[in-house]
C-alpha positions in Angstrom: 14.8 -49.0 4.8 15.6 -45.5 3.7 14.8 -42.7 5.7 14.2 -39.0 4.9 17.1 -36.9 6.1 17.2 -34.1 8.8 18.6 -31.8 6.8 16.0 -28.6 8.1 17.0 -25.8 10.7 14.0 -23.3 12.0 14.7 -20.7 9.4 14.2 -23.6 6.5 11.2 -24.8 8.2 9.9 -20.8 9.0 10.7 -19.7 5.4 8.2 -23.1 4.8 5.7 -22.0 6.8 5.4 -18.2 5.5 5.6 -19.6 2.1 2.6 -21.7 2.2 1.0 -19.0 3.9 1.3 -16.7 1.2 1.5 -13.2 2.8 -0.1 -11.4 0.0 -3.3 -13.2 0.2 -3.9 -10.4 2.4 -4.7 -8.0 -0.6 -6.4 -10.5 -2.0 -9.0 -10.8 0.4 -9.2 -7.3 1.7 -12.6 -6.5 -0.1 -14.3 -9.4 1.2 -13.2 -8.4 4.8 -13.8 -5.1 4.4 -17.2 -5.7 3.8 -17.9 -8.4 6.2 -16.3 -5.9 9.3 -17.8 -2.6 7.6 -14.4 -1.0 7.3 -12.3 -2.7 10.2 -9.6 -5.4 8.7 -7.1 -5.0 10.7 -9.6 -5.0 13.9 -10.8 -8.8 12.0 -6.5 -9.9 11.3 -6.1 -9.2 15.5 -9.0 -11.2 16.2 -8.1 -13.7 14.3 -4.4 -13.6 15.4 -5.6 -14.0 19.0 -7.2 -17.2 18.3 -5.0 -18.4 16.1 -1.9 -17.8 18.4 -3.8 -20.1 20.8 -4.0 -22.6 19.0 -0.6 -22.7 17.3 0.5 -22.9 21.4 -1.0 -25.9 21.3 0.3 -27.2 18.3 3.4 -26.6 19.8 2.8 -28.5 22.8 1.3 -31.6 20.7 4.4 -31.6 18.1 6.7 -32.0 20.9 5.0 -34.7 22.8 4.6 -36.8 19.5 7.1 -35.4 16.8 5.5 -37.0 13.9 4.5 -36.2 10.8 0.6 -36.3 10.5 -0.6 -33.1 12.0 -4.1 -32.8 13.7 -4.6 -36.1 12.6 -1.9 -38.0 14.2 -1.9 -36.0 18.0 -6.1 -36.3 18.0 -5.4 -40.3 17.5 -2.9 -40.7 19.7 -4.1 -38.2 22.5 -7.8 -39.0 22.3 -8.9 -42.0 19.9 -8.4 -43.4 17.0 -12.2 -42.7 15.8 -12.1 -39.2 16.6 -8.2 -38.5 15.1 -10.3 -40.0 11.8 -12.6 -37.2 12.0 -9.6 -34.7 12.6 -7.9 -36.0 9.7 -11.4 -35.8 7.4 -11.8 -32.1 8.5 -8.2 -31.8 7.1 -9.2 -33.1 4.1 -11.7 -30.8 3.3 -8.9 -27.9 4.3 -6.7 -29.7 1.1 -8.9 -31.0 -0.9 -10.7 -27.5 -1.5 -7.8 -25.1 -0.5 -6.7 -24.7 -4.5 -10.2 -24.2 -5.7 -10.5 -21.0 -3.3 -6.9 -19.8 -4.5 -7.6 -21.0 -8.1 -10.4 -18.9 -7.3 -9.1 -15.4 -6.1 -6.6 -15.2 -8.7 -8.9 -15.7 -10.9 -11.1 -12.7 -9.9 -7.7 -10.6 -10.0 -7.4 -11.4 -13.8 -11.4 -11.0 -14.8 -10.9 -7.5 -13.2 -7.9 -6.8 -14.9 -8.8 -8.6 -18.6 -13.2 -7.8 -18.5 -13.1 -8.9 -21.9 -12.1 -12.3 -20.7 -14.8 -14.3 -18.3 -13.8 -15.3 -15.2 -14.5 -19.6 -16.1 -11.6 -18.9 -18.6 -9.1 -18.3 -15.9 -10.6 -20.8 -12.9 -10.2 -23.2 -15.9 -7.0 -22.1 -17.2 -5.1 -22.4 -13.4 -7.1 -26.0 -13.1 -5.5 -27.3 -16.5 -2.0 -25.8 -15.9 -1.5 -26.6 -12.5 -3.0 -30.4 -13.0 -0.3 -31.1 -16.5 2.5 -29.6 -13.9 1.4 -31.7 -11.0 1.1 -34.7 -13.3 4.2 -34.9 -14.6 6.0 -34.0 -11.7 7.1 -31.3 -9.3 10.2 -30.2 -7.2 10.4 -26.8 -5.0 13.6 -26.1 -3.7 14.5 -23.8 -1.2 15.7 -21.3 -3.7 12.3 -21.5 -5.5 10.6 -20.8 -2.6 13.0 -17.5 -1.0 12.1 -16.2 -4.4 8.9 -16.7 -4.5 9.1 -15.3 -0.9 11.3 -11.9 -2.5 8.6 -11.7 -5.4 5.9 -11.6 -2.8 7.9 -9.3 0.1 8.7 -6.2 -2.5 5.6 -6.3 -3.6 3.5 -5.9 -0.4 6.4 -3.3 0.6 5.8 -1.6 -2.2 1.6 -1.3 -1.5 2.3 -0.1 2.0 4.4 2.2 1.0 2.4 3.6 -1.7 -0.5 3.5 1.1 1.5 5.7 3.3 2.3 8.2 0.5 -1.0 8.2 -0.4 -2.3 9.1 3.3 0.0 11.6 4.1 -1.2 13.5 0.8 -4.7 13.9 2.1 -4.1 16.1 5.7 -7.6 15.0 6.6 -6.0 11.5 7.3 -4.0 10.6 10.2 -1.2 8.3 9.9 -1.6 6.8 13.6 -5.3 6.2 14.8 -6.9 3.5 16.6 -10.0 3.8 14.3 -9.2 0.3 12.3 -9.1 -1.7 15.0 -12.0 0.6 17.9 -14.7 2.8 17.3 -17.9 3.7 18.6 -19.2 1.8 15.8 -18.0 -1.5 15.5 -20.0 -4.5 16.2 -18.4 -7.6 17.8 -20.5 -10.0 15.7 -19.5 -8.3 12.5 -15.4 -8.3 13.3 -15.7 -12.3 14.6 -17.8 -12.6 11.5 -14.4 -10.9 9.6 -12.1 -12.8 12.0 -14.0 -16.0 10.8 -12.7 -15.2 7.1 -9.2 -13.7 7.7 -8.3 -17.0 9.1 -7.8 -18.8 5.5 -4.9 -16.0 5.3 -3.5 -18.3 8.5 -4.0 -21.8 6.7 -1.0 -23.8 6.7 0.9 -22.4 10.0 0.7 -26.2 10.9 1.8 -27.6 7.9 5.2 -27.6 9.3 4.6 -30.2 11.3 4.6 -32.5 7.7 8.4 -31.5 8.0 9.3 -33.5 11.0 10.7 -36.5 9.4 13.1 -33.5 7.7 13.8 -31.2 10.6 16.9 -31.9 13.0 15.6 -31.6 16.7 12.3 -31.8 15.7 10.6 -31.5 19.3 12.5 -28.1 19.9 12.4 -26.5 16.2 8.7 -27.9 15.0 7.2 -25.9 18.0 8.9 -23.0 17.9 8.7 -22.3 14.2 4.9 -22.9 14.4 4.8 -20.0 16.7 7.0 -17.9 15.0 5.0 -18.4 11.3 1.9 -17.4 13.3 3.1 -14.5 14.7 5.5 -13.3 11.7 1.9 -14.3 9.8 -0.1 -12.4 12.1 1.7 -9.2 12.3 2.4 -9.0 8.7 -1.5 -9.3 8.2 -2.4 -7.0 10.8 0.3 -4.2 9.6 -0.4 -4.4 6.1 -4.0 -4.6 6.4 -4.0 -1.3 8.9 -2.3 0.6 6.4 -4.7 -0.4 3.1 -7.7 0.5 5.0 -6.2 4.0 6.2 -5.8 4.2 2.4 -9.4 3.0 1.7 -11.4 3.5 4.7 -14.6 2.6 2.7 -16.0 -0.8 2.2 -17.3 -0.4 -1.1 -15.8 -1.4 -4.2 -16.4 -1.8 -7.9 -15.8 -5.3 -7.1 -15.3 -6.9 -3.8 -13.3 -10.2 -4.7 -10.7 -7.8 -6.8 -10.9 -5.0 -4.4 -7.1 -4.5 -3.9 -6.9 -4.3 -7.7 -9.0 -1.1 -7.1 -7.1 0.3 -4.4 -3.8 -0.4 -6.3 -5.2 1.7 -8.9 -5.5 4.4 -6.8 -2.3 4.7 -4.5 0.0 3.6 -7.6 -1.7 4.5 -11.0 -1.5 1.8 -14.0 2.4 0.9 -14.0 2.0 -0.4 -10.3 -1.3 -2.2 -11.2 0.3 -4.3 -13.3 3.1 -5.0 -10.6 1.0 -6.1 -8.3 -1.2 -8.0 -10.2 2.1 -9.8 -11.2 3.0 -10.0 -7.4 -0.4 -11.7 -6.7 -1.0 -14.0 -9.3 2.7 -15.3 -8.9 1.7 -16.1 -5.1 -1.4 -17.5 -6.0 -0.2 -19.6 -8.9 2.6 -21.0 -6.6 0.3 -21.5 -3.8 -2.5 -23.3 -5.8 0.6 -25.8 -7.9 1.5 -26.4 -3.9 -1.8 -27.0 -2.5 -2.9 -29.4 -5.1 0.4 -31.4 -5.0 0.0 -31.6 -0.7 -3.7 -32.6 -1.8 -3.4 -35.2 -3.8 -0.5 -36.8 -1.7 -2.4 -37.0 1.3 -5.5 -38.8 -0.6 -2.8 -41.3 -2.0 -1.3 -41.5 1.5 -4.9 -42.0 2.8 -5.3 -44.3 -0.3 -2.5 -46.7 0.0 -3.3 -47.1 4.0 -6.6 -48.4 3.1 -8.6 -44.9 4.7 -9.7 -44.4 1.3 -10.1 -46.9 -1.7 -6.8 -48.2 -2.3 -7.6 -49.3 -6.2 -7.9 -45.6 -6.6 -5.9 -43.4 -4.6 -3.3 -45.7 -4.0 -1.8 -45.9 -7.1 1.4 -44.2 -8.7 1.5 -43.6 -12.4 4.5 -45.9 -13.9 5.4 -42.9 -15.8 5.3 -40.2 -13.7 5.3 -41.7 -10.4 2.7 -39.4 -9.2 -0.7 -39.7 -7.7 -2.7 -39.3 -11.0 -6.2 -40.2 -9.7 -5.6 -38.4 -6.8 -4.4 -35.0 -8.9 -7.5 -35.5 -11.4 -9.9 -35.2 -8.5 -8.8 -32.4 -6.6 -9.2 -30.8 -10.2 -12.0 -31.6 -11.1 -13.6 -30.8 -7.1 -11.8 -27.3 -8.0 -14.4 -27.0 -10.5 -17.0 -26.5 -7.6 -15.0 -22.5 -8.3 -17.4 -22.1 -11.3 -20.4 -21.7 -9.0 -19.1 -20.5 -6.0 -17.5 -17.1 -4.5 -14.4 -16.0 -2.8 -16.5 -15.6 0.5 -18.5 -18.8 0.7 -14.9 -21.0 -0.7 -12.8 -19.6 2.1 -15.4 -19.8 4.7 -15.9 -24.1 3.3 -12.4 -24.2 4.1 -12.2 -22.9 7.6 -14.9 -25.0 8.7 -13.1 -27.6 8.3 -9.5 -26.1 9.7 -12.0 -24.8 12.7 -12.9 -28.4 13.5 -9.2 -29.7 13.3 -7.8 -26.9 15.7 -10.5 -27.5 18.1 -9.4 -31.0 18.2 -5.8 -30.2 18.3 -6.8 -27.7 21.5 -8.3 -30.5 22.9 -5.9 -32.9 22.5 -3.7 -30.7 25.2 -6.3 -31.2 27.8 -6.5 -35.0 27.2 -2.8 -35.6 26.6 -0.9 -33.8 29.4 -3.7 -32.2 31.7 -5.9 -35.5 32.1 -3.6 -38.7 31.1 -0.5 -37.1 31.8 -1.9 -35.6 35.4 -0.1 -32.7 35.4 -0.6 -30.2 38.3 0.1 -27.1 39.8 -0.4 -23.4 38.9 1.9 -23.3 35.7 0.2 -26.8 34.6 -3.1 -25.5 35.2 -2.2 -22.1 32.9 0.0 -24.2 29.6 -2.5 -27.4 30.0 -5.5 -26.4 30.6 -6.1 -22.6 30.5 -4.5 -22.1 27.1 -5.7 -24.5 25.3 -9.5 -24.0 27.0 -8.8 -20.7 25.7 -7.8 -21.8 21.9 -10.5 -24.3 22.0 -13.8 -21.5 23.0 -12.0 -19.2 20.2 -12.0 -21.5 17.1 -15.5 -22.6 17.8 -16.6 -19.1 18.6 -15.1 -18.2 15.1 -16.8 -20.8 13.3 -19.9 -20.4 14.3 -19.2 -17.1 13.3 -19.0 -18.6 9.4 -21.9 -17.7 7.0 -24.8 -20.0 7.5 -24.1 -21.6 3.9 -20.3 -22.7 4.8 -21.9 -24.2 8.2 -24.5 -26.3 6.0 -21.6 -27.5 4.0 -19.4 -28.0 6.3 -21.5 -29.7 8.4 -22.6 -31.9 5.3 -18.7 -32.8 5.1 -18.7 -34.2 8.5 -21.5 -36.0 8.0 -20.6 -37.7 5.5 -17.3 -38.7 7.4 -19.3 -39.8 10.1 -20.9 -42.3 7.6 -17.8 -43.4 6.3 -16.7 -44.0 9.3 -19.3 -46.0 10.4 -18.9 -48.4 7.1 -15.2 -48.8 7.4 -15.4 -49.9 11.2 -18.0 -52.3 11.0 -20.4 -49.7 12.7 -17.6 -48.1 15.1 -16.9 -51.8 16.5 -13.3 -51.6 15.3 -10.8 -49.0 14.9 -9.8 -47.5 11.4 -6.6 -48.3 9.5 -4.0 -45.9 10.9 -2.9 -43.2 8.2 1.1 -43.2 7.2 1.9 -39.5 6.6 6.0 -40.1 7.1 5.4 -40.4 2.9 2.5 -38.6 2.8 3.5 -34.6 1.7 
């Protein structure tokens, strides 16, 4: 049987991991959090950092224990229960079935901003179509696609701070160093959890690495280790950038809050740079939506052609194309949820469900090496217990920080994976078909 080849180092999987990220989503979400901190970002990116560095610990610990592909999904299964690694791997779903309608989304805003004569539907439908032919017929990234994607991206988030900087130190009434963006007298703990809740879609896919283990050569060293290094490369990349921008732009009003940065690139860079970094940004987002669509629909046809899902449906190839068809049709057309929804309450769906997962994934730790693996003593009690106890109180903390309409969805997903659930193990009397991710992304 053939076998995929481990042909990965950490910087390959690292570069990966930042990729999927896409670093400049942090401009593209800066209004929203902005408004939902009253001013403090980068206080929102720390909190968020914090939580999610956590959680990525134990990530860490759970990809070396069981260095398989298969994510939350696979170590909730195998460290808890079957059942419960089924509701893991549902809350997943909803992270990868929605995540290109809220990208579709934001670069959408971006161009309505920048072309008013043209509505918004036009461009939420335009990425839908284009992405879904590309997908359909088939699509390869390389490494080299993805460093330049990375370059594209890199110069032109250098080229905002720098701009920011210039920008400050031509106003003496604004100091270059200050604590303000992340402490004042002011701030409200509920308001920068409440930010911290939505900055964490900027951190989506720091555990998509794990996907690469069948790929990386000594998985249960490098898959850990890169996981913590794309959080914190992530982390601080958000947190710089973000400090600067709102030195530049203390205020949290804007002619439009999904397209703030447009505004603020406006300001710090006149009309030439505009048009850079709207460039900049709907390159990322365009090469993040094709991605998230493809790792979509290739985990329903995974899901699919295991028998999770209905296998006359997803589990089916074109003869063609060879590619998930079905599978690509739906994710577009639930992408078209973006015609009635906003940037906030798309990105806040989402990390309901990447809440739920990491929770698990937290307590996995606890279950796997605290409680069946009995490990002891003070450093046992700190990595196993601690930590993860930590990560665990953190993610739930944040989403309960989500708006109330997110929760009511969110919450509406699970449910109706509890119901599935119930229907495809006979009313929980047996356990479900185990999902096969080795082909899945």
């Amino acid at each position: 049987m053939a076998r995929l080849q481990r042909t990965l180092s950490l910087g390959s999987v690292v570069l990966f991991g930042i990729a999927y990220m896409t670093p400049i989503i942090v401009l593209g979400t800066f209004g929203i959090l902005a408004q939902s901190t009253n001013g403090m970002v980068p206080a929102a990116y720390l909190a968020a950092l914090v939580a999610m560095f956590f959680t990525a610990l134990s990530y860490g610990r759970m990809a070396a224990a069981f260095p398989v592909a298969g994510s939350a999904y696979s170590y909730v299964r195998k460290a808890i229960s079957p059942k419960l690694g089924f509701l893991a791997g549902w809350a997943v779903l909803l992270d990868y079935l929605f995540l290109p309608m809220a990208i579709w989304l934001i670069g959408a805003a971006y161009l309505g901003t920048a072309f008013p004569s043209i509505p918004q539907p036009v461009w939420v439908l335009a990425f839908i179509v284009i992405t879904t032919l590309i997908n359909v017929v088939g699509l390869k990234l390389a490494n080299t696609v993805n460093a330049l994607l990375m370059v594209v991206q890199a110069l032109v988030l250098v080229a905002f701070v720098v701009l920011c900087i210039h920008y400050i130190g031509g106003d003496a009434s604004k100091p270059l160093w200050t604590l303000a963006p992340f402490f004042d007298g002011k701030m409200q703990m509920p308001m920068i959890m409440s930010g911290a809740a939505i900055a964490c879609y900027s951190f989506l896919g720091f555990d998509a690495v794990s996907t690469l283990t069948e790929e990386t050569r000594d998985p249960r060293r490098t898959i850990p280790r890169a996981i913590m290094l794309i959080t914190l490369i992530g982390g601080l990349i958000f947190v710089g950038v973000s400090y600067f921008v709102q030195l530049a732009h203390p205020s949290s009003q804007f002619d439009s809050v999904d397209s703030a940065a447009y505004e603020i690139a406006r300001n710090i860079g006149g009309d030439l740079f505009v048009s850079l970094f709207l460039v900049g940004l709907i390159v990322g987002q365009f090469a993040s939506g094709l991605s998230a669509q493809a790792s979509g629909s290739r985990l329903l046809y995974a899901m699919g052609r295991d028998g999770v899902l209905p296998k006359s449906f997803f589990g089916t190839l074109s003869d063609r194309f060879g590619t998930p068809i079905n599978s690509i049709v739906l994710c577009a057309v639930v992408a078209l949820l973006a015609l009635k929804l906003d940037v906030t309450t798309s990105t806040s769906f989402i990390n309901f469900g990447a809440f739920l997962a990491f929770s698990l994934v937290n307590l996995s730790v606890i279950f796997h090496y605290w409680i069946g693996g009995e490990k002891r003593g003070v450093r046992a009690w700190v990595l196993f217990l601690l930590f993860p106890l930590i990560g665990l109180v953190a993610d739930l903390w944040l989403m309960i920080s989500l708006d109330h309409l997110a929760i009511m969805l969110g919450v509406g997903w699970l449910a109706v994976g509890c119901v599935y659930l119930a229907w495809l193990t006979g009313g929980f009397r047996r356990q479900p078909p185990e999902m096969d991710f080795q082909e899945a992304v």
